[in-house]
N, C-alpha and C positions, 0 to 999 in steps of 0.2 A: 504494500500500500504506500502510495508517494503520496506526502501528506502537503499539505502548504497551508500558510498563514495568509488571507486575503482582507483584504475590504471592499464594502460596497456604500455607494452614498444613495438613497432613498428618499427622496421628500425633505434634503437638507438632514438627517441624518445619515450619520456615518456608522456604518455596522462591523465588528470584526468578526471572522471566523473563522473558521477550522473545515479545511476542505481536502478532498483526496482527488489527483486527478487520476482518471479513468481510463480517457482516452486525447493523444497527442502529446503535446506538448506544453510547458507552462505559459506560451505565448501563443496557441491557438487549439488549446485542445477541451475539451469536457470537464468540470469541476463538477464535486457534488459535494452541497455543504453539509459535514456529516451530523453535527448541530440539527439542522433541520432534518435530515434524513432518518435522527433516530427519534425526535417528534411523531414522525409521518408512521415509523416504525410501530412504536407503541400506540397511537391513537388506529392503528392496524391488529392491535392485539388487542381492543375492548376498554384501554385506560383513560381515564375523560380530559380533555382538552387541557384545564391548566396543571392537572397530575402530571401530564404526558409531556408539557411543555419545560417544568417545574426538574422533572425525572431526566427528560433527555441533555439540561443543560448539568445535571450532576455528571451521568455517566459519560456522556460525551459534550464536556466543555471545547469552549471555545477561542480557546488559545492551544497553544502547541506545549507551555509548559502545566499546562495544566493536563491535560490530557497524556504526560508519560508520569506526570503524578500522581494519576490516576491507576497505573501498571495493566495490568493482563485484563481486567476489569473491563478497563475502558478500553482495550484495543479488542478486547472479543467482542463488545457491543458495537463499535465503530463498526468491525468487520460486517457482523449481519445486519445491522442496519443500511450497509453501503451495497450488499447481496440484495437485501428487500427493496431498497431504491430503484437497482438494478432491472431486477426482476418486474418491479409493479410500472416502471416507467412514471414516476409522479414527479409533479414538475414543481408543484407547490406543498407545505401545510392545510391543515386546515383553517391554520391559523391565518395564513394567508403569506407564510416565508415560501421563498423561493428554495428551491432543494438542489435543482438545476444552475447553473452559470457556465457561460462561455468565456476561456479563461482572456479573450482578449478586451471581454468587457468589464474587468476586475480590475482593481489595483494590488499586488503581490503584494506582501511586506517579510518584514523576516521575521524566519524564521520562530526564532525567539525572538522577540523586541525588546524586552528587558529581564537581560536573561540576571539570575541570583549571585554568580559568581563569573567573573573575569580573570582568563590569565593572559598576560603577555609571553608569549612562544620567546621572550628573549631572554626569562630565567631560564628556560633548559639550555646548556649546553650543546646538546646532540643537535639542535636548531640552528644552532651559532656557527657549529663547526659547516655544517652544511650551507649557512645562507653567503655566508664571509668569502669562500674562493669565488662567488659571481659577481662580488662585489669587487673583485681584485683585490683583497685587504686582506694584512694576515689578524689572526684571531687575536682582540683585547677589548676588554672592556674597560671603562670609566663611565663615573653618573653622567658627564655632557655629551661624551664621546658616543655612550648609548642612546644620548638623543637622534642623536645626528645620523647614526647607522640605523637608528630603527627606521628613519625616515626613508633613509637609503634602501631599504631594506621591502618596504614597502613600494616605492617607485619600482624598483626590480621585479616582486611579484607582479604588482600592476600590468609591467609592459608581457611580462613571460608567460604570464596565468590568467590572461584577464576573464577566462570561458572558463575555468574552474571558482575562482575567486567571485563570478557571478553566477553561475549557478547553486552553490551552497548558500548563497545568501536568498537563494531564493523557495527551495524547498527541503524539504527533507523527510527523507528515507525510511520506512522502518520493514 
């Protein structure tokens, strides 16, 4: 399941969710938001509209760190819920959410947006020793001198990686 983080703006509001693409690609392929999908799920198993609306934002929230917060839990509900979407071809809620998007009418975000914990790749070593010979520089650190390379460091991936470096920010994986 390729997961991504999206937004949609409606009537001047601005929505996040939790979508899985299905089919294509993140820049022209089928989204299903799985948020709405397991609404649509459960109000398909007999549960009443705000239970079902109330229940599917627990098991299947709507961010991306909320939903590996969630563990097996919420990836097994995601799964059949994304099966039943699948299957039933439902475009909407009955709420009246869209379950459906075309990913070129979305805006992507990342990933995590604000993820709990940050590390800079320039405390590990085994990072250094690998980023330092493209830079032409031999391996040293200092507090200014790591400014400076980090910077370096990041221009380098920029031009070398730019189709990796932009597609991880864009979905992810499980």
């Amino acid at each position: 399941m390729k997961l991504l983080s999206f937004e949609t703006v409606t009537g001047g509001i601005r929505r996040h969710h939790l979508g899985a693409l299905v089919d294509g690609d993140a820049d022209s392929g089928l989204v299903i938001d799985l948020t709405a999908a397991a609404e649509a799920h459960l109000l398909s198993q007999g549960i009443s509209g705000d239970d079902a609306t109330k229940k599917s934002l627990e098991l299947c929230p709507a961010t991306t760190l909320q939903f590996i917060e969630g563990g097996a839990r919420a990836r097994e509900f995601a799964e059949n819920a994304l099966a039943a979407a699948k299957q039933h071809g439902w475009e909407k809620t009955a709420s009246g959410l869209a379950v459906r998007y075309d990913a070129a009418d979305i805006k992507i975000l990342p990933a995590i947006s604000r993820p709990p914990l940050l590390r800079d790749f320039m405390s590990f070593e085994d990072h250094l020793l690998n980023v330092f010979p493209k830079l032409n520089r031999p391996y040293q650190m200092s507090g200014i001198a790591a400014q400076f390379i980090t910077r370096e460091i990041h221009q380098v991936l920029a031009r070398t990686d730019k189709k990796l470096n932009f597609q991880s920010m864009r979905n992810f994986s499980i």
